[in-house]
N, C-alpha and C positions, 0 to 999 in steps of 0.2 A: 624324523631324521633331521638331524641339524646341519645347516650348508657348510661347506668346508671353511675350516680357518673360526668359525664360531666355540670360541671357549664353550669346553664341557660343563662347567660350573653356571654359565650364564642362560636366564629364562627367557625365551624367544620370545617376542610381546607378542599380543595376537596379530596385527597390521602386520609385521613382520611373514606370522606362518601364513597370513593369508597371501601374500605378494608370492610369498615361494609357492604356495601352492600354483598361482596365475603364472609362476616362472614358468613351470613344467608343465604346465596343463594351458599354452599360450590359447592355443586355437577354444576349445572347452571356455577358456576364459573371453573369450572373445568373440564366438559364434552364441556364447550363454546371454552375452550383454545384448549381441542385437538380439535373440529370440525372449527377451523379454520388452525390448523397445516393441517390436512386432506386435508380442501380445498386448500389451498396453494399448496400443492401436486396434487390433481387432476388436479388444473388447469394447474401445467406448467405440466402435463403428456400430458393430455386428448385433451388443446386448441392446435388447430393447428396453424404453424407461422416460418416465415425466419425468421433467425439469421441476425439482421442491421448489415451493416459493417460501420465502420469505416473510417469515409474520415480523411486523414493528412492535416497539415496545411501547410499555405504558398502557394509557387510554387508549390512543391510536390502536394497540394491538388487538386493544377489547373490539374495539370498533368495526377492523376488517375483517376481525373473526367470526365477528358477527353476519357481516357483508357475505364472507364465503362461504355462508351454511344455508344461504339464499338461495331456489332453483333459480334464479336468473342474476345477469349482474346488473350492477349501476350503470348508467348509460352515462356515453360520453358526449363532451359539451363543446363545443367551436364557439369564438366571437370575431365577428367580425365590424371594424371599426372603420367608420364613415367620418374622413376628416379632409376638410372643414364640414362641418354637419349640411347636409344636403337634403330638403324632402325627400327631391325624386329620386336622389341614386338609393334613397333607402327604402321606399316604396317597391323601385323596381328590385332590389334585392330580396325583399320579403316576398313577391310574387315568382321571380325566377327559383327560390329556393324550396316555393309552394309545390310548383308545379315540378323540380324534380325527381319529389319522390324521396329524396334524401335526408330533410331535415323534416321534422316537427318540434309543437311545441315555440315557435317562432317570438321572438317579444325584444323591444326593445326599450330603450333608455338613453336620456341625456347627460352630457357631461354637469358639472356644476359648472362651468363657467360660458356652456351653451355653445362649444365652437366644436363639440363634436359627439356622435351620436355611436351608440354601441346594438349592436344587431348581436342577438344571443339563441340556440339553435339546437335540438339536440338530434345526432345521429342516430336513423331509423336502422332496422336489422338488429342482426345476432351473428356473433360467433361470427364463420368467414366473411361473411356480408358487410363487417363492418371496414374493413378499406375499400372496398369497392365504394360502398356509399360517400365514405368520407371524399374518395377522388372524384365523383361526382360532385358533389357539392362543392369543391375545393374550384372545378372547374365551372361553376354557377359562378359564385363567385368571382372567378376571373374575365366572364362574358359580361357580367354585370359594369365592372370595373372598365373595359374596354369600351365600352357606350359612354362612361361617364369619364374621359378623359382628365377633367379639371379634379374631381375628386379621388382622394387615396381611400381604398380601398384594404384593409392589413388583415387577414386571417390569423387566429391564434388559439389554439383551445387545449383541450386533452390530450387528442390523437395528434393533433398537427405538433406542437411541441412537443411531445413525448419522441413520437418520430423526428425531429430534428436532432432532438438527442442522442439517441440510438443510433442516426446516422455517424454522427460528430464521434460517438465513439468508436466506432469501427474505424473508420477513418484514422485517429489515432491510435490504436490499437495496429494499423498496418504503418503507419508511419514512423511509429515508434521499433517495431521488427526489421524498417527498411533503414533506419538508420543508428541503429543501436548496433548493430555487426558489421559495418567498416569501420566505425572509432575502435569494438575491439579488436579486431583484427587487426587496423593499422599499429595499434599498441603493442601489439604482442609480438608484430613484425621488428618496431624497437628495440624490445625487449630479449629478443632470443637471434633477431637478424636473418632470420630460416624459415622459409616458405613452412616448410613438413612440420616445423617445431611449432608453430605460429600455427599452424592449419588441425594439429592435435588437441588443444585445449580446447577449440572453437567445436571443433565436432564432438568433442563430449559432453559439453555442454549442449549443445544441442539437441542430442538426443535424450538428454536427462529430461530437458522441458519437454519435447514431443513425448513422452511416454506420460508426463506428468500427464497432460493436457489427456491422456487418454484415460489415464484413470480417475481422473476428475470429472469426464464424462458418465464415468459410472457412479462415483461420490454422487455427483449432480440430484440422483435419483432421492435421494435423504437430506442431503446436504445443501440448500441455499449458495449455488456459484453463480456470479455477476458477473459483467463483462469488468467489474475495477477488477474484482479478480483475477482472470485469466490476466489481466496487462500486466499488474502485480507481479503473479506469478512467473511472465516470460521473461521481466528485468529480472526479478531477486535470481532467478535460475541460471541464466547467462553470466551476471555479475558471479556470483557463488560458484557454478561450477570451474568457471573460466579461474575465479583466485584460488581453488583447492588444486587444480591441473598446472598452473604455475609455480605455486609452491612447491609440487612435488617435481616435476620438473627442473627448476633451478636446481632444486639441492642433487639430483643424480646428475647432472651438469657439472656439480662442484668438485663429486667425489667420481668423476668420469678418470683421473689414474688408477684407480682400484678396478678398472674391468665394467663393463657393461654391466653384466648382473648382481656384482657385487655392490656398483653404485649405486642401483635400484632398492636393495635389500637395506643397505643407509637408508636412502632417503624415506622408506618406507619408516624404517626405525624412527626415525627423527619427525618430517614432514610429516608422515602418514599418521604418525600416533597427535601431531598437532590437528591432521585435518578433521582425524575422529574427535577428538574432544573440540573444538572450535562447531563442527556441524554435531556434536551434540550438545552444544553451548544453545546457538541457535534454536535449533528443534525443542529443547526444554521451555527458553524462553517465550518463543512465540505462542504457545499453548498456554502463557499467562492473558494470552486472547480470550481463552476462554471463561476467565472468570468474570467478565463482562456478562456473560449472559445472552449476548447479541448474534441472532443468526446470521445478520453480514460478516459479521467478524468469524464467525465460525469457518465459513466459506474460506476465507483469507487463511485461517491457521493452518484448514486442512492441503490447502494446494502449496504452503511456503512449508512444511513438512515435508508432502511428500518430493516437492523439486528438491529442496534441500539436502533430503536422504538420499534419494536417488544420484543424485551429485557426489556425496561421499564416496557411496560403494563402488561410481564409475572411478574414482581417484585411486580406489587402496586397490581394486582388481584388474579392472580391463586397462586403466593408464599403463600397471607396470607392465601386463603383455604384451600390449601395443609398443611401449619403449623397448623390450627386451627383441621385439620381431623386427624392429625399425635398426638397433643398435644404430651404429656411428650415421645411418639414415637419417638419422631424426637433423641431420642437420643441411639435408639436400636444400638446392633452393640459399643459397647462400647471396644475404648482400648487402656491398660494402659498405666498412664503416658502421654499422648498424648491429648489435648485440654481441658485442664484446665480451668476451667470458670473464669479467672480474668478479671475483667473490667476496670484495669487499668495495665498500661505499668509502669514496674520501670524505664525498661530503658530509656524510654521515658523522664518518668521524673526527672530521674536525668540529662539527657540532655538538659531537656527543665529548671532547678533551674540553672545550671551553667548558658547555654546563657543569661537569662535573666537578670543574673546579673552585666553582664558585654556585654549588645547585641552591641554596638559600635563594642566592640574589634572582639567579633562571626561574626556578620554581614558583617564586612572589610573584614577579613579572607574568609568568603565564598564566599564573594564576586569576590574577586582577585582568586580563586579557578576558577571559573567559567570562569573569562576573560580569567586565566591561559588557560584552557582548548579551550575555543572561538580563539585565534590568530592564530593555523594552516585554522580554515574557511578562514580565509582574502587571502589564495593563492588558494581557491577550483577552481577547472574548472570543470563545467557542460559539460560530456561528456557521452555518450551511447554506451555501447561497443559492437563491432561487436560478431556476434556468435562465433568466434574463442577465445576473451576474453570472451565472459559470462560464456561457458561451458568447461568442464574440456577435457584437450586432451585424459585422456582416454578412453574417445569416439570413435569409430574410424574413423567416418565423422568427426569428429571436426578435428582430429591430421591429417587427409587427406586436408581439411580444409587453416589447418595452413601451412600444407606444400605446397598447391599450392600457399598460399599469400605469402608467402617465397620467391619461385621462380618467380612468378608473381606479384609482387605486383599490388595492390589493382582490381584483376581479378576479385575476389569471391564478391566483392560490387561496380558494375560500375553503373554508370549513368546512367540513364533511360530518355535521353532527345527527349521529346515527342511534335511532329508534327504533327501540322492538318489546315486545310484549314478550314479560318475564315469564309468563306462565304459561310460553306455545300459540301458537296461531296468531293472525293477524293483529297487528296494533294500531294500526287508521280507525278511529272512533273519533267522535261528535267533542267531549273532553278533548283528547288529545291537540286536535285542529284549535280550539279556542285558545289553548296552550300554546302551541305553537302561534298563535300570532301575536300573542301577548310578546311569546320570545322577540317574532322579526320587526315588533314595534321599535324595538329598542334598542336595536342597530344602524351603524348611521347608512350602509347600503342596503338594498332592493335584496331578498333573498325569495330563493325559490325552493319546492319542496318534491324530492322525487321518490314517486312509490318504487320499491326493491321487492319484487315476492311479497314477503307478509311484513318484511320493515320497510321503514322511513327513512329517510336521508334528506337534511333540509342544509342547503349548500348556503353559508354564511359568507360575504367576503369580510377581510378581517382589518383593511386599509392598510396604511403602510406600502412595505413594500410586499407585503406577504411573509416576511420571515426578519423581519428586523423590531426594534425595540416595541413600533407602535403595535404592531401585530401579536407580541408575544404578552402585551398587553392586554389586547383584547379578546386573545386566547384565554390565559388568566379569567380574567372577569366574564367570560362565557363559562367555564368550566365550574369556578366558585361560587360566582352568584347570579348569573341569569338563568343555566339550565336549571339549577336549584330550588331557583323561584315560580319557576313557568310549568316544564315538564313533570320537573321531581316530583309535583304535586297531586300528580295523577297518576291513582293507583295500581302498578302494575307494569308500570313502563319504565324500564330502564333505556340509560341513553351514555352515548358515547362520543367524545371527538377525534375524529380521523381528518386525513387530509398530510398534506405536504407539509404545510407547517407545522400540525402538531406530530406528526410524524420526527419531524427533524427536534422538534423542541422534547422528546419525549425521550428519542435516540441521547441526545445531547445530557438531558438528567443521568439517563444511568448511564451513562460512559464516566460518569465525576462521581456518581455516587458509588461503582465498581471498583474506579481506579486507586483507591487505596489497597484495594484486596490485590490489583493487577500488579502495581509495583512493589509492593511486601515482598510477593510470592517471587515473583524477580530476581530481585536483592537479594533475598534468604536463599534462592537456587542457583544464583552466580559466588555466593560465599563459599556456599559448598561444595560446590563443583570446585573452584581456585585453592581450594581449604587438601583437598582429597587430591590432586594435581602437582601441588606443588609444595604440600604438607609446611605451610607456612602460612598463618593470623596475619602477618602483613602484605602478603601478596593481595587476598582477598581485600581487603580493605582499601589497598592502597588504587587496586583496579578501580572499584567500586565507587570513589572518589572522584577517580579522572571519567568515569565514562558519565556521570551523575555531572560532572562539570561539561561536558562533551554534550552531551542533550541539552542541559540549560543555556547554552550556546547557539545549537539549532533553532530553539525555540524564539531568543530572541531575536536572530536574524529574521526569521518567521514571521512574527510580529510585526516587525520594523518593515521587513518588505510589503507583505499582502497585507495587513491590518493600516500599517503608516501610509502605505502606497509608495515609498520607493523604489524607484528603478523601475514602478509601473508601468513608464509607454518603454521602458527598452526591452521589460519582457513580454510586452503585451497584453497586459491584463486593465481592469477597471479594480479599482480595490473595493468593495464592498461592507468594508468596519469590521470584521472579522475572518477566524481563523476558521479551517473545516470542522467540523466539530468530533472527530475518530481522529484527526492525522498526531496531534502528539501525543495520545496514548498509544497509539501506532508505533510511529515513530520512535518512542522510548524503549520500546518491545523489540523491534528489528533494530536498531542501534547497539543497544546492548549486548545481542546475539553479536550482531556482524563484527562490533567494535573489539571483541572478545578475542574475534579470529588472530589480530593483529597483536593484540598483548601478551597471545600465549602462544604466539612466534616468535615472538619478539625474547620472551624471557625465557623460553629455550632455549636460546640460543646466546644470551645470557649467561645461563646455567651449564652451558654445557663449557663454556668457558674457567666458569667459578671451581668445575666440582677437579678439575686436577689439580686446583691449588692458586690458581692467580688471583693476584688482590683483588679486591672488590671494583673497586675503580675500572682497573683496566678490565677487568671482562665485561663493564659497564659498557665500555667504550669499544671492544672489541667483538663484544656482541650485539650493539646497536651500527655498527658498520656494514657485519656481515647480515643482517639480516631487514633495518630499513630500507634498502633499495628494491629489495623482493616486494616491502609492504607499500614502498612509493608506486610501486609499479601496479600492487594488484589495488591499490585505493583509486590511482589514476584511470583504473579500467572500469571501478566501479563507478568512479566520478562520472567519466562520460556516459556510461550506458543511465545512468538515471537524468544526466543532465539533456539528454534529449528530453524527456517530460517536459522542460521547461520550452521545448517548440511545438508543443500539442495544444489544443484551442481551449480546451476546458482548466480553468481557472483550478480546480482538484488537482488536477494533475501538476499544472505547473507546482502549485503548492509541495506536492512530495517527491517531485523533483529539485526542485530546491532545499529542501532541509534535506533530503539524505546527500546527496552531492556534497551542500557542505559540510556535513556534519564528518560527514566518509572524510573528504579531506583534511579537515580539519582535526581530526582525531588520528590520522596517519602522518603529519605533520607536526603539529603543533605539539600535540599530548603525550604522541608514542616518541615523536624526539625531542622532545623539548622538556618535556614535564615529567618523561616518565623518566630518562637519567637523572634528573636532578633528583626524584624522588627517591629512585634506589640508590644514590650517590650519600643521602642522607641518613636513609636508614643504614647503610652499612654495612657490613660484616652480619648486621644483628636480623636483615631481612633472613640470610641462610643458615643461620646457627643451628638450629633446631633440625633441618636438612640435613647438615655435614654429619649430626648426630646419630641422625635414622643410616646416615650412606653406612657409617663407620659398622653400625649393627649388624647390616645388612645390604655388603657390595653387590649381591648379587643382582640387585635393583640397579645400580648404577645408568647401565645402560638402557636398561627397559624403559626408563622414563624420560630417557633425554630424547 
């Protein structure tokens, strides 16, 4: 049944029947939405299930594969570094460490340049035994240390840095919840002036992520989630739910003369049909994750999916019930001065009268802005930084850390090259061991070799820093021609390299060797979404262009900041010579989605201007008015909520804090008012010819699509 006042002739789009349905069915729409938050909850509480882990790729993945099929695991390793080098505090260290019971396998080693000594140690037990021990010995350790006043004493190993990590990230991960929801919220109080208005979008978003997070608990069980993940997940799902709630929002604000529910049933028309194709812009795109192959990335597809989704459905369903039940409500809480009801942007359009009338001159200018920005990418190196660059030395594992790759280089990230006999059962043999020392002759550090069940693991350090040029060096020439020459030789034993650096170096190949498949598949899915959309060859291309200039942008900021090091003591970082090695194919993949949202708001509203007949120009100008201050508004929400990353301790983070921040504003700014009138100022008449031809065919579309 069609609402009153809806022409007979005209086809209700689907966002439309579904709104009407949440009209009438308010409660059903709205008790349905929390009993599915609810269930989302129970189930990752209540179903029982192991956490997948994560196989690396490459060699490394051979490696750990091989590691996991072991009845027992690799044991973990602590070092603790005596500086300035002291007999007796490291005499008394190797005897306090004896007798706790905690450490075996005890040995140590000089610096090259003899001003300080390294105590190396592997933790006894299994399974839960092993923190316990480790906090024993951690506390050896610290007794030891307090007798030897004059000497530093610096713990650092496996457990003890992996644990600082772990820490560091929770830490950020609540830091980032505690201060990502008053920048939104203060913005939306801006934006709308209204407690209740302002407090609507915030709790949609909300519960879209808390139900994520419950169904990712049960993903969990198949699926590889990390803690980058879940953080991932709480920004993209805030930012995204909070801009589809405001989009829909404003526009029943707009059309608030027509009636409460008649404004709803608009904005559903119009916003709603934007929000569905924008989040299914998104959702397609990010699933170009997967042609990576990488089970981190998987993790990340699946949780920015289903926040993403679940944000939709809260937009086209429960938003309009809630607005329908609130009526003239939604604007309790009123305060002054703050969220004006204009429907149009001056600024806007005085920006968008000048471009157009000179869009050549605009268009080059922002064009050459962009490449300006794009040419420090052309030097980026894809690099992963070791735990000593990601987190800040005032840590005290980390600056303990730093100081034994100091005096050791590349100790703290060796090689994990892994041995096993290809045809079953044990591969420790009398061969193998002469093999193997042939290998560790030929290394410029001390290696050691640890039995696993029935394989081998002989821990190489690699110098350097562990993850930078010299290492990836000597990763190389370990891989190509030493195991080749030593191990290879002996019949029956295959071998592998694992570890953190070849982990990160192996990661890093196929992220470059995929990423042509990942951005095709993109490209070719955003053509044709734009292509079926908006049934126009230059809409699709013309996007394709600005957002393709929009990431080359990103990236060189990117570059410039964390690779160049500017602006590194004001944001806090050490720059370490390169880029994360995932965040711009990342990056290129959620940009394109997200950037999308804004283009096909934008030129809706465009078009909705164009199709009764107004010149080109002016609906140019009249629909980048009426609809950039919506897009300034939800870019500025997205801007903040990621630009907290940039006050979290891990160097990762700041990093994808920064490129989406600017990239989000700068594509809400610069591209969508700057570049993108000039562009359709250009094409003309000739962008909707082909349009006006299909409307004339067939009016009955008219409205279904605006």
């Amino acid at each position: 049944m069609l609402p009153a006042g809806t022409p007979a002739h005209r086809r209700v789009p689907v966002t439309e029947r579904v709104t009407n349905w949440s009209l009438r069915h308010r409660a059903a729409a709205i008790l349905g939405w929390l009993a599915l938050v609810a269930l989302a909850w129970a189930v990752g509480a209540f179903v029982p299930g192991t956490d997948a882990r994560s196989s690396p790729a490459g060699d490394a993945g051979t490696g750990q594969a091989v590691l996991d099929r072991q009845s027992t695991r690799e044991p973990f390793w602590e070092n603790v570094l005596v500086q300035p080098r002291s007999r007796p505090a490291a005499a008394d260290l190797v005897t306090t460490l004896t007798t706790s019971g905690a450490a075996a396998d005890i040995r140590s080693q000089v610096s090259a340049d003899r001003r300080s000594e390294l105590v190396t140690f592997r933790i006894t037990g299994s399974g839960a035994e092993i923190r316990a021990r480790l906090a024993t010995a951690t506390a050896a350790v610290d007794a030891v240390a307090a007798r030897h006043p004059g000497v530093r004493l610096a713990q650092a190993g496996d457990l003890s840095v992996a644990g600082a990590v772990d820490k560091s990230i929770k830490d950020d991960i609540g830091r980032s919840e505690a201060r990502s929801l008053p920048i939104t919220v203060l913005i939306l109080l801006v934006v709308f002036g209204s407690l209740v208005a302002a407090a609507v979008p915030v709790l949609l978003a909300g519960t879209a992520v808390f139900a994520t997070f419950g169904f990712l608990s049960v993903v969990d069980d198949w699926i590889p989630v990390n803690s980058a993940t879940s953080a991932i997940t709480l920004l993209i799902g805030m930012a995204v739910g909070v801009d589809y709630s405001l989009f829909f929002l404003r526009r029943a604000r707009e059309e608030r003369a027509h009636g409460v529910e008649e404004s709803i049933r608009i904005a559903a028309r119009t916003s709603g049909h934007v929000i569905v194709v924008s989040g299914l812009t998104v959702v397609l795109c990010v699933t170009g994750l997967l042609c990576t192959g990488l089970d981190n990335l998987r993790g990340l597809t699946v949780g920015t999916v289903l926040v993403v989704g679940l944000a939709v459905l809260a937009a086209v369903t429960v938003l309009p019930a809630t607005l329908s039940l609130l009526g003239s409500r939604v604007d309790r809480g009123r305060i002054p001065w703050l969220g004006r009801r204009r429907t149009r942007s001056r600024f806007w359009a005085g920006v968008a009268t000048v471009v157009t009338r000179r869009p050549a001159l605009w268009s080059g200018a922002a064009t050459a802005l962009l490449v300006l920005l794009t040419v420090p990418a052309l030097g980026m190196r894809l690099q992963d930084p070791a735990p000593t660059e990601s987190l800040p030395r005032s840590i005290p594992v980390i600056d303990a850390a730093a100081r034994v790759q100091e005096a050791f280089p590349g100790i703290t990230m060796p090689a994990h090259v892994v041995l096993w006999n290809t045809r079953g059962g044990p591969v420790d043999t009398p061969a193998l061991r002469r093999a193997i020392g042939e290998l560790t002759a030929q290394v410029p550090q001390p290696a050691c070799v640890v039995p696993v069940d029935q394989a081998l693991v002989v821990r190489i350090p690699l110098g350097g820093t562990g993850n930078d040029e010299a290492a990836s060096r000597t990763l190389t020439a370990l891989r190509e021609t030493l195991l080749p020459r030593t191990v290879g030789r002996v019949d029956g034993v295959g071998y592998a390299v694992a570890g953190r650096t070849a982990e990160a170096h192996d990661f890093t190949t196929q992220v470059l060797a995929r990423a042509p498949y990942t951005f095709g598949f993109i490209l070719l899915l955003a053509f044709v979404l734009l292509l079926v959309v908006f049934r126009s060859v230059a809409v699709p291309v013309v996007s394709i262009l600005l957002n393709l200039l929009s990431a080359g942008a990103a990236y060189g900021v990117l570059t410039l900041v964390f690779q160049g090091g500017f602006f590194a003591p004001l944001l806090g970082f050490t720059p370490y010579g390169g880029v994360l090695g995932w965040l711009p194919l990342f990056l290129f993949v959620l940009l394109f989605g997200l950037s999308t949202d804004y283009h096909v708001f934008i030129l809706s509203r465009i078009r909705e201007r164009r199709r009764p007949g107004v010149p080109a120009r002016q609906a140019i100008v009249e629909g980048t008015a009426s609809s950039s201050g919506v897009v300034t508004s939800a870019a500025l929400i997205m801007t903040g909520v990621f630009s907290v990353f940039l006050s979290l301790a891990a160097i990762e983070y700041k990093m994808l804090g920064l490129g989406m921040a600017f990239a989000i504003l700068l594509d809400a700014t610069i591209v969508r008012g700057v570049l993108l009138p000039a562009a359709l100022a250009l094409l003309g008449d000739r962008l909707w010819r082909r349009e006006a031809v299909e409307d004339l065919k067939t009016p009955s579309r008219t409205l279904h699509l605006s």
